[in-house]
C-alpha positions in Angstrom: -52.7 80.3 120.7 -49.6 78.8 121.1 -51.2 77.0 124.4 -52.9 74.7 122.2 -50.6 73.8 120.3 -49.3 70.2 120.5 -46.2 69.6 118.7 -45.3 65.7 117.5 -41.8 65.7 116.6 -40.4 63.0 114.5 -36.7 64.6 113.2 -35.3 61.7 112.2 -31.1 61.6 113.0 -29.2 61.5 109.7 -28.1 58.3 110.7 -31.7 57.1 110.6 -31.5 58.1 107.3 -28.3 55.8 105.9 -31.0 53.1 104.6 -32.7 56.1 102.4 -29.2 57.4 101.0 -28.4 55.7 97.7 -25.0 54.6 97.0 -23.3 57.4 95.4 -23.1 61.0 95.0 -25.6 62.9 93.9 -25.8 66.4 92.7 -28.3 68.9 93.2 -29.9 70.4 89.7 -32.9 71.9 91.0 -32.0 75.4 91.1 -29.7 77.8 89.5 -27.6 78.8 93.2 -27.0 75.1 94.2 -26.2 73.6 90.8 -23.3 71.2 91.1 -23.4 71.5 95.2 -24.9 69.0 97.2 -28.0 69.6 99.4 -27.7 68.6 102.9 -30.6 66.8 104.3 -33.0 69.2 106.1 -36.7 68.8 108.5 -39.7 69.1 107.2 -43.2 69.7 108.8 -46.6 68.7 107.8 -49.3 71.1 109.7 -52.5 68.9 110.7 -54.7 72.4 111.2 -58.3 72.5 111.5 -59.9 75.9 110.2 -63.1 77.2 111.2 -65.8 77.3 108.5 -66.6 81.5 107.8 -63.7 82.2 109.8 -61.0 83.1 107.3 -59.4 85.9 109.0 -59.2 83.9 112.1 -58.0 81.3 110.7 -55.0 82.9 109.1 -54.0 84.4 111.8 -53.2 81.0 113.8 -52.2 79.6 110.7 -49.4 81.7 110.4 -48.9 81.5 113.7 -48.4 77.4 113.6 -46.4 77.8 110.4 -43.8 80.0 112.3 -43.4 77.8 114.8 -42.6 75.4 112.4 -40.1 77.6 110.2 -38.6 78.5 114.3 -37.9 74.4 114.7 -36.1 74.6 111.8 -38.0 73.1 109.4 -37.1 74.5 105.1 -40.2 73.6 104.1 -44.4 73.3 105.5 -47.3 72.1 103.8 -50.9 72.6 105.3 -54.0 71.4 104.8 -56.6 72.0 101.6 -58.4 75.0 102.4 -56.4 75.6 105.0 -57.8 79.5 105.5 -61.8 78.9 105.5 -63.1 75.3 105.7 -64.0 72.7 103.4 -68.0 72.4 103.2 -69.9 75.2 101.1 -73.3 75.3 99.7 -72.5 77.3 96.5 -70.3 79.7 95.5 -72.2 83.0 97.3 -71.6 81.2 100.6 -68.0 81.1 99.8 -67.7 84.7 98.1 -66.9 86.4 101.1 -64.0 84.1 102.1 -62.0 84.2 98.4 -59.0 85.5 98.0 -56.4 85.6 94.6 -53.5 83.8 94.4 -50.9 85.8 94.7 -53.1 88.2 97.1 -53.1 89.5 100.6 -52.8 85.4 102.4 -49.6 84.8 100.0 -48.3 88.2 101.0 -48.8 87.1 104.9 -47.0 84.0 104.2 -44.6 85.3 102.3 -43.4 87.5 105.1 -42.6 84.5 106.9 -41.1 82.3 104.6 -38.4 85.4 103.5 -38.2 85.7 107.5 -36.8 82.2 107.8 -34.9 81.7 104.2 -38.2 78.7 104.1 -41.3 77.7 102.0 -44.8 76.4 102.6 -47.7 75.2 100.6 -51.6 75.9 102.0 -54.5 75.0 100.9 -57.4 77.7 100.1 -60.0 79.1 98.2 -58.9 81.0 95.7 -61.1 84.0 93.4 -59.6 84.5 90.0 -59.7 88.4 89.3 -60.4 88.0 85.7 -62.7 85.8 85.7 -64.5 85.6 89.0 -63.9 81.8 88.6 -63.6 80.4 92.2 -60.8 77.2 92.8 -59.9 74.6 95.0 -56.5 75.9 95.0 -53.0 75.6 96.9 -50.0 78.0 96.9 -46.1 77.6 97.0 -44.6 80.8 98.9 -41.0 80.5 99.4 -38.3 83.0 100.5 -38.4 85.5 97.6 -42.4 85.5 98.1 -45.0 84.1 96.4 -43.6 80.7 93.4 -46.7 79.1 92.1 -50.1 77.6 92.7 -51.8 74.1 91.6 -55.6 74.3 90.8 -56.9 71.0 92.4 -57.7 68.5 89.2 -59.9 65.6 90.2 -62.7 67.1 92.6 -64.9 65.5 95.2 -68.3 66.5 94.9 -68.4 68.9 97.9 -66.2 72.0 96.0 -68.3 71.1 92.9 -71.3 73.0 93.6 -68.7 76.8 94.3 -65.2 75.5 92.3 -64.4 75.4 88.9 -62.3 71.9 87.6 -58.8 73.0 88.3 -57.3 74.4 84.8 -54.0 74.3 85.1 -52.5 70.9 84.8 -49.7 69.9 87.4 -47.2 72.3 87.4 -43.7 71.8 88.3 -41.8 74.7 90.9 -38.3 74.3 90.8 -37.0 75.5 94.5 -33.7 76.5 96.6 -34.9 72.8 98.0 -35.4 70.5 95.3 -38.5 70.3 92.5 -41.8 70.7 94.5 -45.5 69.8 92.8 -48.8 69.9 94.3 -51.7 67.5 94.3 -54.9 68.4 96.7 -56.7 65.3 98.4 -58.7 63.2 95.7 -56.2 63.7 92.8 -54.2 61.0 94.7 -57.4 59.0 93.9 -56.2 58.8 90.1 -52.7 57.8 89.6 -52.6 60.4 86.8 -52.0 63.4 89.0 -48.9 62.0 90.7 -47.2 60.5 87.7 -47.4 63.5 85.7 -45.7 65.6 88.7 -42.7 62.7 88.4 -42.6 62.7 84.5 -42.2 66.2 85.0 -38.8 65.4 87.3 -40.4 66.5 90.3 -38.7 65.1 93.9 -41.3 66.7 96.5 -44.7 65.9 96.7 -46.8 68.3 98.9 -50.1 67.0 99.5 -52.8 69.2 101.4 -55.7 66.9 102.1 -59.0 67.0 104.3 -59.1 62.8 104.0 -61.6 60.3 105.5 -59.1 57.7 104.1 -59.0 57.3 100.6 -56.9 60.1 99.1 -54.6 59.5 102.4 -54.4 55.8 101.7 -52.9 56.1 98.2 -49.9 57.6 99.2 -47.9 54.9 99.9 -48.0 53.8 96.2 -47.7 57.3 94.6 -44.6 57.3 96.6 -43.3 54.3 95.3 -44.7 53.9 92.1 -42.7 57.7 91.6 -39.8 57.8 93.1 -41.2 60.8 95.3 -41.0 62.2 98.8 -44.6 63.2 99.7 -45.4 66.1 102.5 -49.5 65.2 103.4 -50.6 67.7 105.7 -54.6 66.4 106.6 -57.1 67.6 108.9 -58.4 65.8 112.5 -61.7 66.7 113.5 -65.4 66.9 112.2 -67.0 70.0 109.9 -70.3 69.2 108.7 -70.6 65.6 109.4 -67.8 64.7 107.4 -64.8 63.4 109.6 -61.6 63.5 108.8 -58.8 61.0 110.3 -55.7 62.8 111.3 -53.0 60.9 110.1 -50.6 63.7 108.2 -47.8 61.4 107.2 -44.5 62.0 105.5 -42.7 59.0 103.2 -39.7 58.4 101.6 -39.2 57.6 97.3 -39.3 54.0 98.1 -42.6 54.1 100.3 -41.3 53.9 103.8 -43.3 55.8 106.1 -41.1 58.5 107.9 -43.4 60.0 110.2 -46.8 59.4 110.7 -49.5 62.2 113.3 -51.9 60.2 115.2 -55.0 58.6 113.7 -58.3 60.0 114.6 -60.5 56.7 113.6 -63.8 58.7 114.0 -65.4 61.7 115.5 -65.6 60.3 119.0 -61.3 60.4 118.6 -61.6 63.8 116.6 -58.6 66.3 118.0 -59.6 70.1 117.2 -55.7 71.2 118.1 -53.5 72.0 115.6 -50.5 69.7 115.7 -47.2 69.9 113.7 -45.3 66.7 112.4 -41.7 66.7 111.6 -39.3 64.7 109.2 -36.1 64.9 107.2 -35.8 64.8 103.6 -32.6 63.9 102.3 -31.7 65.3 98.5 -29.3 62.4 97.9 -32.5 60.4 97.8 -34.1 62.3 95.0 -32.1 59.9 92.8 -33.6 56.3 93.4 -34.8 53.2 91.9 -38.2 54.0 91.8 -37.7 57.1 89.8 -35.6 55.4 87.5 -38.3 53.2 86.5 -40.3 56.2 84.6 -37.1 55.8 81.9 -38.6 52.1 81.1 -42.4 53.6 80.7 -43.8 52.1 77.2 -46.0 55.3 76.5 -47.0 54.1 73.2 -48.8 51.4 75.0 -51.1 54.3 76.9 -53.1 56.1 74.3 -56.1 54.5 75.7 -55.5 57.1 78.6 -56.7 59.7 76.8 -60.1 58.2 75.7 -63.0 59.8 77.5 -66.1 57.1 76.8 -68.6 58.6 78.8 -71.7 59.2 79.4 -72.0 56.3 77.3 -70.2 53.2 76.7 -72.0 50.4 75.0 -69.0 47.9 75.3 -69.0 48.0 79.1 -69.9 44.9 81.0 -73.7 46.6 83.1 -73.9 42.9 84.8 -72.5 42.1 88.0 -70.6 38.4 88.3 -70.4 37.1 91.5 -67.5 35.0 91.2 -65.5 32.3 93.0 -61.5 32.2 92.2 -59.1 29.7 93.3 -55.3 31.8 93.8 -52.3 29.1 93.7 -49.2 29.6 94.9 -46.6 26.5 95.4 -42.7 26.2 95.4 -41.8 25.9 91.5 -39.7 23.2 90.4 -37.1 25.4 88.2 -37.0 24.0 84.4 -39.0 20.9 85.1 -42.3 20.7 83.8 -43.2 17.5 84.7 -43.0 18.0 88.1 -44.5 21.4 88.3 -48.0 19.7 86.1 -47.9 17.6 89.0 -48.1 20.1 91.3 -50.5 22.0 89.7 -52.8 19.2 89.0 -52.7 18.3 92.5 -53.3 21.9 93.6 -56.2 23.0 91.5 -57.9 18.6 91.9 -57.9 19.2 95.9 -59.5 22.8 95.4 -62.1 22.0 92.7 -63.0 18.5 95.1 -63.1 20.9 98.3 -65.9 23.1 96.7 -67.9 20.5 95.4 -67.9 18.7 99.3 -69.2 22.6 99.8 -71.9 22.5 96.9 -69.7 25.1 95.2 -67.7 25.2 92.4 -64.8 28.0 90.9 -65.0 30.0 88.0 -60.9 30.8 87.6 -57.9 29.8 89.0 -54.9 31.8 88.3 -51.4 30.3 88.3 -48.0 32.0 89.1 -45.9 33.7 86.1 -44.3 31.0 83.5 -46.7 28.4 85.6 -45.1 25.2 84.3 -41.2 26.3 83.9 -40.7 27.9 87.1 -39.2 32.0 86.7 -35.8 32.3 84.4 -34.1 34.5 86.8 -30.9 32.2 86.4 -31.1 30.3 83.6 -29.0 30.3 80.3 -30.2 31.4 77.1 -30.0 27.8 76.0 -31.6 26.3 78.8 -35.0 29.0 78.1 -34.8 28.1 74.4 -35.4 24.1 75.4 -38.6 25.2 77.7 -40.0 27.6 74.8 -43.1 25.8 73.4 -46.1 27.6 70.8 -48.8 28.9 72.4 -50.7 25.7 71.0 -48.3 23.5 72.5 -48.2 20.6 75.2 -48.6 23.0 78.0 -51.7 24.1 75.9 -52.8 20.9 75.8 -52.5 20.0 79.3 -54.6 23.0 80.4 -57.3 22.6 78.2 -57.6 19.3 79.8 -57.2 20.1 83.3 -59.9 22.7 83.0 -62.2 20.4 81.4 -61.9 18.0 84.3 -62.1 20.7 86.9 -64.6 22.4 84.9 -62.7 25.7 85.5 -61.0 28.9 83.2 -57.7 28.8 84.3 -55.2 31.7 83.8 -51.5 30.5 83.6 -48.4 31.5 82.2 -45.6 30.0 79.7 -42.8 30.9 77.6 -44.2 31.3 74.2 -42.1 30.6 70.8 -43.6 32.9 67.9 -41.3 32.1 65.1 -37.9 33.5 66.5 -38.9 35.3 68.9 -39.9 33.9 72.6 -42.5 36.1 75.0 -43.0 35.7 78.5 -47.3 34.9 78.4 -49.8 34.6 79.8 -52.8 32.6 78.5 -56.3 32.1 79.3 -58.9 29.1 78.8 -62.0 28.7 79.6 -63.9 25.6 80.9 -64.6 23.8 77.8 -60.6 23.9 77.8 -61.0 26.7 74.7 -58.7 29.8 74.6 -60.0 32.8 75.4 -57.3 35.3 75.0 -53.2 35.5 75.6 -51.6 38.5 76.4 -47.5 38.9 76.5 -45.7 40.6 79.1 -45.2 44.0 78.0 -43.0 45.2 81.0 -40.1 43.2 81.2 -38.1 42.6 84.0 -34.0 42.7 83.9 -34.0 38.8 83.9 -37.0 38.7 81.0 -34.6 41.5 78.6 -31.9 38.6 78.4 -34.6 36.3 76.5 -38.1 37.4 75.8 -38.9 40.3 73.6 -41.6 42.4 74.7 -45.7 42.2 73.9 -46.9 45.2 72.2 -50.5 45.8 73.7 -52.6 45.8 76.6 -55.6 43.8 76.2 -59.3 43.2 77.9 -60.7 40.1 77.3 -64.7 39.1 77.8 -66.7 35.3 78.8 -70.1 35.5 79.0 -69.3 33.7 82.8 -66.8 35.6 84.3 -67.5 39.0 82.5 -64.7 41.4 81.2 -61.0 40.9 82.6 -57.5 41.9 81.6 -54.2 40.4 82.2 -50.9 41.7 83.9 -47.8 40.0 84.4 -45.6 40.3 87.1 -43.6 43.8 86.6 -46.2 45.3 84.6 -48.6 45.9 88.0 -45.3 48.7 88.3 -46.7 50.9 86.2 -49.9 52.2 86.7 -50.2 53.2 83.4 -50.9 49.5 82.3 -54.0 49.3 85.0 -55.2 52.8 83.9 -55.8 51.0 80.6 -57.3 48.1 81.5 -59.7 50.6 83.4 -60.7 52.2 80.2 -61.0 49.2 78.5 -63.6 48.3 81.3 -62.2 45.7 83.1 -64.3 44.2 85.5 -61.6 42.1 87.1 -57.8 41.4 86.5 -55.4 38.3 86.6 -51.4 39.2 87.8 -49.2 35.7 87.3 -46.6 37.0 89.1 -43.1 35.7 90.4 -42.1 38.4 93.1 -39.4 37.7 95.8 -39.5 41.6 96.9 -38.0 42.8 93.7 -40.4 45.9 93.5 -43.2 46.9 95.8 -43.2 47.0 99.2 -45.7 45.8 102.4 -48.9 48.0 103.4 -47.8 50.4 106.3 -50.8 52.7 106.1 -51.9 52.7 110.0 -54.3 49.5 110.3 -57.1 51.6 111.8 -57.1 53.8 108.6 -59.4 50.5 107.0 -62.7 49.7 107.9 -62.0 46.1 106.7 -58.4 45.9 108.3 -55.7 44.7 105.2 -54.2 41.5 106.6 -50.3 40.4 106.7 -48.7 40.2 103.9 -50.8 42.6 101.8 -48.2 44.6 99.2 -49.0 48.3 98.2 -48.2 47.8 94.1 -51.1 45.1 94.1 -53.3 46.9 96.0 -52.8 50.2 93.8 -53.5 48.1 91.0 -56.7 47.3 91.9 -57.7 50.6 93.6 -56.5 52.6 90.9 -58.5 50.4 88.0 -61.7 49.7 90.5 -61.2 46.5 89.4 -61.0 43.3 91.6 -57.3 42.0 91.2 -56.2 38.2 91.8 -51.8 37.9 91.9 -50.5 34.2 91.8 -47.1 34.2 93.3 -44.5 31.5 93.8 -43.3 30.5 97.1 -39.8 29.6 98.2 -36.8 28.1 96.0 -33.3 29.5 96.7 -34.2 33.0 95.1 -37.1 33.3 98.1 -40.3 34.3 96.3 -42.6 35.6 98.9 -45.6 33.8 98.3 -48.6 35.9 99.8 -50.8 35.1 96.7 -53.8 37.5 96.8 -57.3 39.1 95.9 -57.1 42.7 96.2 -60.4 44.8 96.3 -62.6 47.9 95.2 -62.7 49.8 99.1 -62.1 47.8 102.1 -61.1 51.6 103.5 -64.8 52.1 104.4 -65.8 48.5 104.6 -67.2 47.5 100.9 -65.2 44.2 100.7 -62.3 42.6 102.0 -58.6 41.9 100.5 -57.2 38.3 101.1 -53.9 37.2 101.2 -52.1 33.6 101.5 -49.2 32.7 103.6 -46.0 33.5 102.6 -44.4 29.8 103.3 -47.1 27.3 102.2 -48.5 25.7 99.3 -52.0 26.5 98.6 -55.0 27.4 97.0 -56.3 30.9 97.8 -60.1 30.9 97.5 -62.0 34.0 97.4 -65.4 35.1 96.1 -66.2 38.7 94.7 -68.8 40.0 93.0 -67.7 42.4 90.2 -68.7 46.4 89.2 -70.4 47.2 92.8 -73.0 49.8 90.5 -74.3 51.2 93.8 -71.2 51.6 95.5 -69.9 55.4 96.3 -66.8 55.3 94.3 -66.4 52.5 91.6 -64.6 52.2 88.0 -67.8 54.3 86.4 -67.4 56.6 88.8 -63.5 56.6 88.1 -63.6 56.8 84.3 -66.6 59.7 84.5 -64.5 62.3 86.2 -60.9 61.4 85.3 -59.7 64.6 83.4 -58.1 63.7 80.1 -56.9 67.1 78.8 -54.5 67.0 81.4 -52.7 63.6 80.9 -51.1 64.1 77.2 -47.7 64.0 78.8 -48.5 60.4 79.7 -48.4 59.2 76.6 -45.9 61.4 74.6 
């Protein structure tokens, strides 16, 4: 057995791990023995195991086998792959009778043997029969050194277990180990950034993620890293069962999204690798404290409740006609506190855009503008100094919008800061082409340098043109939190507008393996974007600044529905260079595999009350 076995090794030397380590001391409160004692940093190992369909027996056997080996190298803690013990594809749930087993039963008992062998713990993926109901589940286990701890009933199903497995029952549970706070999601939960964010609301640290990915569920991990605070174990699968392939690619990343170790990529069946490989990593404790988790403490739940709506079958409100649409994205280098010469800049922008696509026998439909469009970002300024740019939403930037979108004959999207009596908000505004408003929305996630000045909105808003359909409206920090896309989801957003200012604050660059794509992600594409519009299905346009002495990024951007198997394509603008970013999409995709109906019809709302509570 053992003769097959390929091992890829990525321990990573502690002092590889300095960047991870937050300033500080941390102290372990995850378990009742190593309460006010540190946790040393210790290896990992995802398993990337390919089972036999029918062969459970055989299956666990080498299973166990791999996992030893693992627990032998030293690693505290393995994850393997969703049904892990008898194959993924089944007919109905007689095929799969024969291959059941309760959880705990005779497999946890297996594995418990080893994990109390090697003072370790390990999540699998399997089928699992409950004894009282002869209910059959997508399920995983925790086994750790005292035996069997817990097991997650997968949530959000693909359609494959639907015909034998019952919708997973009971919610995400949280296991508090020897090793830090350890949930479970299973393959397409990642899919819905529900599943993920109730683990960290429930102060989770590890994420253990048994998969059997084509891409998608694989592909999210990145941003349910970040947008938690979370280490995340994915142990996947790298051959072929059935005609469905699955890619390899078992990966391990840090809280702040950095990939720590990645198993080879097996692009498609002609690459598929039937050996079992195992794939190291070091998790570090005193990185279960980060900035990324501390973000959940600034969460506006009261701005969610819309999660919890379940509008389906029907939903009359819902936009059923496509738009193909034509956007222009600017970006240029703000002139801080000086209006007049950022109009100029704009005017000059959007003019050349507008006259390219008429020398094309085209024309645009939006153009979206940075954050605070005609004043530049506040980062630095005083109090006094915001209070002399503050204007009424009706005002003379108003005014000068209207008119520029009449000439170009454009809705533009922009942003300003908005006096309300005595309060000011940082907004965003939207007109159409006749220069008329058609909706304003106020930031309702502020950043450190928006709490010194702007008081925050207090909803999250769809708005609908009979030319561009239904859209919503971010600004910059709110694209953070999931939450705030979730709702613009339900809302039925067929597209949505960031203004941003980013300079790196938050987010990092896409490091999922370029092959993983169909339609490749180019340079400068940034994970919290793209989750935004993944996560809502809905096509997602981010206006960034460029340069200044603060360095905003640039890399203004479309982000789309699935470029993972080849649907559509994201876009990006340089990062240095003033321009207009112009793009075309055409909104909803109805026949596509996976799109926001498809989203909204099997999200599972019982399970997400502690998401707005």
């Amino acid at each position: 057995m053992h003769a097959k076995l390929r091992l890829f090794t990525l321990c990573l030397a502690l002092a590889g791990m300095v960047t991870l380590i937050l300033a500080g001391t941390m102290t372990n409160t995850v378990s009742a023995q190593n309460r006010g004692n540190k946790l040393q940093p210790f290896k990992v190992a995802a398993i990337q195991f390919n089972p036999i369909l029918n062969e459970r027996d055989k299956n666990v056997d080498e299973l166990l086998s791999i996992i030893e080996q693992a627990f032998k190298n030293g690693a505290k803690l393995v994850v393997a792959p969703e049904m892990s013990t008898t194959g993924y594809y089944y007919r109905d749930r007689e095929a799969i009778r024969p291959f059941v087993d309760t959880i705990p039963g005779t497999i946890t008992k297996r594995v418990g043997n080893l994990t109390s062998k090697y003072n370790a713990y390990a999540v699998f993926g399997m089928a699992e029969k409950d004894a009282r109901t002869d209910l059959f589940y997508n399920a995983a286990a925790l086994v750790g050194p005292a035996g069997y701890i817990g097991k997650y009933r997968k949530t959000h199903q693909w359609e494959t277990e639907e015909h034998w497995a019952a919708w997973g029952d009971l919610g995400v549970p949280v296991f508090t180990t020897g090793i830090g706070r350890i949930d479970i999601n299973i393959c397409m939960d990642s899919a819905y950034f529900e599943s993920a964010r109730l683990a960290a609301l429930g102060g989770v640290d590890i994420l253990a993620f048994p998969t059997n990915s084509s891409a998608q569920a694989i592909a999210a991990l990145p941003a349910r890293a970040q947008q938690n605070g979370l280490y995340i174990v994915s142990a996947n699968r790298s051959n072929t069962e059935n005609g469905f392939h699955m890619i390899g690619a078992s990966a391990i990343w840090s809280p702040t999204g950095v990939k720590l170790a990645e198993a080879p990529l097996a692009a498609d069946k002609s690459k598929a690798v039937a050996e079992p490989m195992i794939l190291y990593g070091i998790i570090d404790p005193q990185a279960y404290k980060n900035k990324n988790k501390q973000i959940l403490a600034t969460r506006r739940p009261e701005l969610y409740k819309d999660l919890m709506l379940y509008i389906a079958p029907w939903d009359y409100t819902k936009n059923t006609i496509p738009h193909d649409l034509r956007a222009g994205i600017v970006q240029y280098e703000p002139v801080v506190g000086d209006k007049t010469a950022n109009k100029a800049k704009v005017a000059r922008l959007i003019s050349a855009a507008v006259e390219q696509a008429r020398r094309e026998n085209n024309s645009l439909d939006i153009i979206v503008l940075p954050e605070l469009s005609l004043t530049g970002p506040m980062d630095k300024q005083s109090i006094a100094a915001v209070k002399s740019l503050a204007e009424p939403a009706d005002g003379g930037s108003a005014g000068f919008m209207a008119e520029l979108a009449k000439t170009s004959q454009v809705a533009i999207v922009y942003g300003l800061i908005e006096q309300a009596g005595n309060k000011l908000y940082n907004a965003a505004i939207v007109v159409d082409k006749a220069g008329s408003e058609i909706g304003k929305y106020r930031k309702t996630h502020l950043s450190d340098s928006d709490k010194r000045w702007a008081t925050a909105g207090d909803r999250l808003a769809v708005f609908s043109a009979p030319e561009l359909g239904k859209f919503g409206l971010l600004i910059g920090e709110d694209a953070l939190y999931p939450e705030a896309a979730g709702v613009l989801a339900v809302k039925r957003a067929d597209f949505i507008a960031i203004p941003a200012a980013w300079h790196g604050q938050y987010g990092s660059y896409m490091t999922i393996h370029p092959d993983m794509s169909a339609n490749k992600y180019p340079a400068g594409s940034m994970v919290i974007w793209d989750a935004a519009a993944i996560g809502a299905q809905a096509y997602t346009l981010v206006a960034n600044f460029m340069g200044t002495t603060a360095g905003y990024s640039g890399h203004s951007s479309l982000y789309t529905l699935d470029p993972l198997y080849g649907l559509d394509q994201p876009a990006v603008a340089a990062g240095d260079k003033e321009e207009v970013l112009v793009v075309n999409f055409k909104t909803i995709q109805p026949q596509w595999w996976f799109n926001q109906e498809k989203l909204l019809l099997s999200r599972r709302t019982p399970y997400y009350v502690p998401l707005v509570q």
